[in-house]
C-alpha positions in Angstrom: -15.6 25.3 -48.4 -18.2 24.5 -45.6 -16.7 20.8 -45.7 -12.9 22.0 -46.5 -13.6 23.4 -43.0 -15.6 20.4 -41.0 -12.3 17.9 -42.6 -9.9 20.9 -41.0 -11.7 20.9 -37.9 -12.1 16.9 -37.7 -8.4 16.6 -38.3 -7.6 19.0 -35.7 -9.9 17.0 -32.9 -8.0 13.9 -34.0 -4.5 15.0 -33.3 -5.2 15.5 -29.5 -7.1 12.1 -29.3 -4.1 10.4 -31.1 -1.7 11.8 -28.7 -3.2 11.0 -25.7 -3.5 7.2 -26.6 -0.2 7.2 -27.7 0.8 8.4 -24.0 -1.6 5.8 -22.6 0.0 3.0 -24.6 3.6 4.5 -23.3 2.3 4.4 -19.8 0.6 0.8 -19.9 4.5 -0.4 -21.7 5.6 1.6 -18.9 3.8 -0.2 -16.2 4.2 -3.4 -17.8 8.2 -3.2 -17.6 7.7 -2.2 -14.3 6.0 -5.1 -13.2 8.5 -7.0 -14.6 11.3 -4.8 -13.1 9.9 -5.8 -9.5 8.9 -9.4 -10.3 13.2 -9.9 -11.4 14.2 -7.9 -8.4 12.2 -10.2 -5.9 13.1 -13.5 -7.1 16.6 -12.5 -7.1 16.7 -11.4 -3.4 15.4 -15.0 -2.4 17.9 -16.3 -5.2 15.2 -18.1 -7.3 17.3 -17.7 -10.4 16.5 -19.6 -12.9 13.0 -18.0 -12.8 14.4 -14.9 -12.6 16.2 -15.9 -15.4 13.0 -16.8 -17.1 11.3 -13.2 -16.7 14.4 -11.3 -18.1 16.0 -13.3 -21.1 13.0 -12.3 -23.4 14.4 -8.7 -22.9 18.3 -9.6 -24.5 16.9 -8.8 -28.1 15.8 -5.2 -26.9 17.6 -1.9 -25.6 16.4 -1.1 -22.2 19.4 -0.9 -19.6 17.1 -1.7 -17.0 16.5 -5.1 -18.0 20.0 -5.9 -19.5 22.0 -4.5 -16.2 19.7 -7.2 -14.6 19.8 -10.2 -17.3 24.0 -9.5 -17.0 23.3 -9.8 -13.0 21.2 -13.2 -13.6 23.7 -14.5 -16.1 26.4 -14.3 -13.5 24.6 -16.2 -10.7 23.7 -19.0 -13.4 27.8 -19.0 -13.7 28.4 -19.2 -10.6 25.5 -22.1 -10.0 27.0 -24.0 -12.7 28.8 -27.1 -12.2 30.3 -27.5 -15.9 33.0 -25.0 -16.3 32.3 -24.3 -20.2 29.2 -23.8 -19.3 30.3 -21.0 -16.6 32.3 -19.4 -18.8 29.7 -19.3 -21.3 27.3 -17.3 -19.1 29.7 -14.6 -17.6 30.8 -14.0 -21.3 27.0 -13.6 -22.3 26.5 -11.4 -19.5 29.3 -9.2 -20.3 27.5 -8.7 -23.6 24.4 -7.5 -21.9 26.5 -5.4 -19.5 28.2 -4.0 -22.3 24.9 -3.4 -24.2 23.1 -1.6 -20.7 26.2 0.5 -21.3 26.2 1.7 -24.8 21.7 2.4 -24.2 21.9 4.1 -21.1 21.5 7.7 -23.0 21.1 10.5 -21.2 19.8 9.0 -18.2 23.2 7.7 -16.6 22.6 4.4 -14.9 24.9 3.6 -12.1 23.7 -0.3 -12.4 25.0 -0.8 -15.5 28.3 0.8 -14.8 28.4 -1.1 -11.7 27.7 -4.6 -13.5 29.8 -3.8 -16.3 32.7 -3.6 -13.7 31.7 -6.7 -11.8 31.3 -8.7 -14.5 34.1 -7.7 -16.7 36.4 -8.6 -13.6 35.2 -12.0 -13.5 35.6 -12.3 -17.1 39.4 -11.5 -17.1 39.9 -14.5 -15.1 39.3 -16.3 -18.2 42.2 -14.1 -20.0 45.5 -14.1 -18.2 47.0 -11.6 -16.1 48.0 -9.1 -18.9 44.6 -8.4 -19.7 43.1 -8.9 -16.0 45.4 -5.9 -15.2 44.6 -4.5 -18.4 40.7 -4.7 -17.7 41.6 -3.8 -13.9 41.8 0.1 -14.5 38.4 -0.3 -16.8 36.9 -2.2 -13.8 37.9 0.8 -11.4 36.6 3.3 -13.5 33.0 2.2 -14.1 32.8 1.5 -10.8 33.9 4.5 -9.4 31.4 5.9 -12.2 29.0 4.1 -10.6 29.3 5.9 -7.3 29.9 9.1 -8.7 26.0 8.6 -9.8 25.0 6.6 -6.6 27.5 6.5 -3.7 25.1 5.1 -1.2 24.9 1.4 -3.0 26.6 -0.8 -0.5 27.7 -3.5 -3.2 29.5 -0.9 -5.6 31.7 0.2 -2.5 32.1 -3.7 -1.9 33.4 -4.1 -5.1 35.7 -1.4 -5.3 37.1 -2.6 -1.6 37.4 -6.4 -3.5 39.5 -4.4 -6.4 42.2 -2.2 -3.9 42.4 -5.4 -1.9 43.3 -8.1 -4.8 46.4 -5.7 -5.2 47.6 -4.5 -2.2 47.5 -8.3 -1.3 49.6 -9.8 -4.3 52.8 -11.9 -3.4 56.3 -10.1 -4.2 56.9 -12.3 -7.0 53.1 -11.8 -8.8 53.6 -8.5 -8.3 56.9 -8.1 -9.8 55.6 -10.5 -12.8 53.0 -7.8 -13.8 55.3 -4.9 -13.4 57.5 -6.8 -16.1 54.9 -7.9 -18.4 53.2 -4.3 -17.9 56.3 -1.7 -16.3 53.3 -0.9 -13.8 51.3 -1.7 -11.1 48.2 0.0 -9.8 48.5 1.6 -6.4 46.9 0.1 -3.8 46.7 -0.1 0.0 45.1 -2.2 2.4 43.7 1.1 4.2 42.1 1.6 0.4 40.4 -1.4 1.0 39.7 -0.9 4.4 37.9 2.9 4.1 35.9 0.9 0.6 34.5 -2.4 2.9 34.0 0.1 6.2 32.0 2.5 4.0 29.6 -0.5 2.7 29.6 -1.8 6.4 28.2 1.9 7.2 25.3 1.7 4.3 24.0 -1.3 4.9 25.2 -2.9 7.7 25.5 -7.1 7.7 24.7 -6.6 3.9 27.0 -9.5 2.7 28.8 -11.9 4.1 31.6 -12.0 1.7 31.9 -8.1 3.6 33.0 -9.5 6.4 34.8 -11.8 5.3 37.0 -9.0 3.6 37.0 -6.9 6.2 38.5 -9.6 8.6 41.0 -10.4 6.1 41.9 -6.6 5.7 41.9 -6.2 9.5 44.1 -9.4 9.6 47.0 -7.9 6.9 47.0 -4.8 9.0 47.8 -6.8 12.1 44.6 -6.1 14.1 43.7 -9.9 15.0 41.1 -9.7 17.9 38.8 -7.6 15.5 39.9 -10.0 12.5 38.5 -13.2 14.6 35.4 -11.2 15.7 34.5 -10.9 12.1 35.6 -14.1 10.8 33.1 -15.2 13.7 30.4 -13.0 12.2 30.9 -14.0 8.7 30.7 -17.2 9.5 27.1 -17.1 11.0 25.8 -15.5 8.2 23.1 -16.9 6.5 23.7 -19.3 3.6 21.2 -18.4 0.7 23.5 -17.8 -2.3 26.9 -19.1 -3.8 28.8 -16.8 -2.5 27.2 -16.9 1.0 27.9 -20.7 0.9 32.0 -19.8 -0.5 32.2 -17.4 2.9 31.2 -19.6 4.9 33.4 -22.5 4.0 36.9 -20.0 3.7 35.3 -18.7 7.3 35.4 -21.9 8.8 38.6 -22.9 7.7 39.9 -20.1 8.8 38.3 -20.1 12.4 39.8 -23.6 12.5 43.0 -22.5 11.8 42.8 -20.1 14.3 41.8 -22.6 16.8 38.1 -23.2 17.1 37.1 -26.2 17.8 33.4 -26.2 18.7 31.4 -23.9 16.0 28.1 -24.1 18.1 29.7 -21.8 20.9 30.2 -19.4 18.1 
């Protein structure tokens, strides 16, 4: 009985000690991911990629929607890098699989990231597919995103987005237009003051966040027939720094534009 007792005892004295390494090894995982987490996020804000890249593709086997919102968000810049156009397509379709997997693991814990990658790259995606299925995966797009700042509205890029998405239709040409109301009987609505309220709103979180920003906001303030404050920012996306692909894009559609509005020396700018 005496040693019935002492095994009781023992066994209870263990359970505690098991517990509390079990929580240690959770919070060294913990601060291991982490790590990793902030190691991703710098080298993606001075847009060294392929290393990025290189810390994040070991987690595309695993469940965490805080690595695979960021692998999809790697995957798309490799796209964009690339110069062979399988080869682009191949990486915005593998990061619409990790978009899509940051998605269906996100649990309880609603993560405005993968909603907002999930939209991005899912747009880009439905260039591959025709416009029945781009307008198809158009109302999808809006929805994640606008799920995305239902969680966090005070991300600059999801409002960016969202401007990009009322702007691509309140700018189609009659005869696109009236092509998709055929194919589809509808059209989403969308205005360029949509457009304008979604870019302003980014403008107002984070100012001189993006280039591509301005750039929209120019062409928005251009539809609507306000051309002194259109040039101004066509001006100011223009001397934006060039540090990714689509910095370099803006610049290049900035300049031609400036030059079709009659600039002729860019170092007075």
């Amino acid at each position: 009985l005496v040693a019935l007792f002492f095994n009781k005892l023992l066994g209870l004295a263990i359970v505690p000690f098991i517990k509390k390494k079990a929580d240690n090894d959770d919070s060294k995982q913990n601060a291991k991911l982490e790590r990793f987490k902030q190691e991703a996020d710098t080298l993606y804000d001075v847009y060294l990629i392929e290393n990025a890249y290189n810390v994040l593709r070991r987690f595309s086997s695993g469940n965490d929607p805080q690595m695979l919102w960021r692998l999809a968000r790697i995957l798309v810049e490799k796209a964009k890098m690339s110069k062979d156009k399988n080869d682009r397509k191949r990486f915005m379709y593998d990061a619409l699989k990790m978009a899509e997997k940051a998605l269906d693991n996100e649990g309880e814990d609603a993560c405005w990231q993968a909603h907002k990658w999930y939209a991005i790259v899912l747009s880009y995606v439905s260039e591959y597919e025709g416009y029945t299925e781009q307008l198809r995966h158009s109302y999808e797009v809006r929805r994640h995103l606008e799920k995305a700042l239902d969680i966090n509205s005070a991300d600059a890029t999801t409002w960016h987005a969202l401007g990009v998405w009322y702007f691509t239709f309140a700018d189609l040409s009659s005869w696109k237009a009236l092509c998709i109301r055929v194919m589809s009987g509808s059209l989403p609505a969308a205005t360029y003051e949509d457009a304008l309220k979604c870019f302003q709103k980014a403008e107002f979180i984070k100012p001189n966040f993006y280039s591509s920003n301005l750039w929209y906001l120019a062409e928005v303030k251009s539809r609507l027939g306000q051309k002194e404050e259109a040039f101004e920012l066509y001006k100011a996306a223009f001397k934006m720094p060039v540090i990714t692909m689509d910095d370099g894009d803006t610049h290049d559609k900035a300049y031609d534009r400036l030059r079709k509005l009659g600039v002729k020396d860019f170092t007075s700018i």
